[in-house]
Structures are given as structure tokens and as C-alpha cells.
C-alpha positions as CSV (number, residue, x, y, z in Angstrom):
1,X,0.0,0.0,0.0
2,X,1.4,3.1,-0.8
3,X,1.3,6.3,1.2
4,X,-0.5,8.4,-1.5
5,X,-3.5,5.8,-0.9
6,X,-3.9,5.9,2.7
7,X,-3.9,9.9,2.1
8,X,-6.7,9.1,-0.2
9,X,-9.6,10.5,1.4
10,X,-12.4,9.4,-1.5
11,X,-11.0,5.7,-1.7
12,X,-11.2,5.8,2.0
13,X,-14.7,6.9,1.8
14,X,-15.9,4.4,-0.6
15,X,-14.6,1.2,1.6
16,X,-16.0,2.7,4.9
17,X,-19.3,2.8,2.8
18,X,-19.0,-0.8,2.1
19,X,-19.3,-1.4,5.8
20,X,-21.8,0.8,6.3
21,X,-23.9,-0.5,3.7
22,X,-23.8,-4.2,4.9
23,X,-24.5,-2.9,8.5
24,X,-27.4,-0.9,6.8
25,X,-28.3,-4.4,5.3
26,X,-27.8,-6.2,8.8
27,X,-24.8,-8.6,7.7
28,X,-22.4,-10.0,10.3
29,X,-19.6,-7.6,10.1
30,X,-17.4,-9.7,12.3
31,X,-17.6,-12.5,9.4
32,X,-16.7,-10.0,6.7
33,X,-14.1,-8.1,8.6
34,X,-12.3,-11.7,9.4
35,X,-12.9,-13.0,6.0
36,X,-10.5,-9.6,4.8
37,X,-8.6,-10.5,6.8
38,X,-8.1,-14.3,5.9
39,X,-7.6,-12.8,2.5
40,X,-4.8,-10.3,3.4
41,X,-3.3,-13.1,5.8
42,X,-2.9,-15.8,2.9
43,X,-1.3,-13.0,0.6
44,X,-4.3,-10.4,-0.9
45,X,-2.5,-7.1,-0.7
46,X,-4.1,-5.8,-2.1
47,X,-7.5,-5.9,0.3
48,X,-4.5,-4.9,3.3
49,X,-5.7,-0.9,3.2
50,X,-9.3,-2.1,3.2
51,X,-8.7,-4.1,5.9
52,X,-7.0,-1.2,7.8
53,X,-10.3,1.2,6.9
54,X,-12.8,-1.5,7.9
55,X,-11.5,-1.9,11.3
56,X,-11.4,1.4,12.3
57,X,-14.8,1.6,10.7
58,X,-16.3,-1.7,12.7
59,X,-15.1,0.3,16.0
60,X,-17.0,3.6,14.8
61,X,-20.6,1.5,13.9
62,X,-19.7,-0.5,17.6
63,X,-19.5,2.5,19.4
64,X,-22.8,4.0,17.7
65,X,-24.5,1.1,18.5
66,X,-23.7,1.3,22.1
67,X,-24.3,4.9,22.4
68,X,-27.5,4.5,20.5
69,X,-28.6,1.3,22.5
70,X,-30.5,3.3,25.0
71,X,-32.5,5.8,22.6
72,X,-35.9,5.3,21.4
73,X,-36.7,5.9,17.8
């Protein structure tokens, strides 16, 4: 990954929507975020700086989620 790309603030945007999308969609972000990360782990490179975005990303939606968790609609 090169440093240009993690400066890249649209490409960032784009994966972080990914995530939000399959939260939005109620998928098991867990599985996906550990199945990038199987893929990075048996040599996918290039899924490394998603990898990287997503988990900062699953923190942001987990704390959300636990602010939110009291709060009626």
C-alpha cells in the first residue's frame, strides 16, 4: 500500500461505505471483517488498506451502537 492511498480521502470513503452499507443491510460484520482479513493473511495485498479502513470503521458503527442502544426511535 502506498502512502498516497492511505492519504486518499475518496477511496477511504468508498470502503468505509461498504461497511456501512452491509450494516445498513444487517450482515455479520465480524464474518466480513475476518474474511479480509483471511484474504490479506494468505497474501491479498491488495484488500491490506481495506482491511486497515474497515476496522477502524467496525469500531466507529460498535460504538454507535452502544451509544445508540438506550434511545428510542
Amino acid at each position: 500500500m502506498s502512502w498516497l492511498q492511505r492519504w486518499n480521502f475518496i477511496e477511504r470513503a468508498r470502503i468505509e461505505r461498504q461497511l456501512w452499507e452491509a450494516f445498513e443491510r444487517r450482515e455479520d460484520l465480524e464474518v466480513l471483517v475476518e474474511e479480509c482479513r483471511a484474504a490479506v493473511a494468505a497474501g491479498d495485498r491488495e484488500r491490506a488498506f481495506q482491511l486497515e479502513v474497515w476496522q477502524t470503521t467496525l469500531q466507529r458503527i460498535r460504538k454507535i451502537e452502544a451509544l445508540m442502544a438506550g434511545k428510542q426511535p
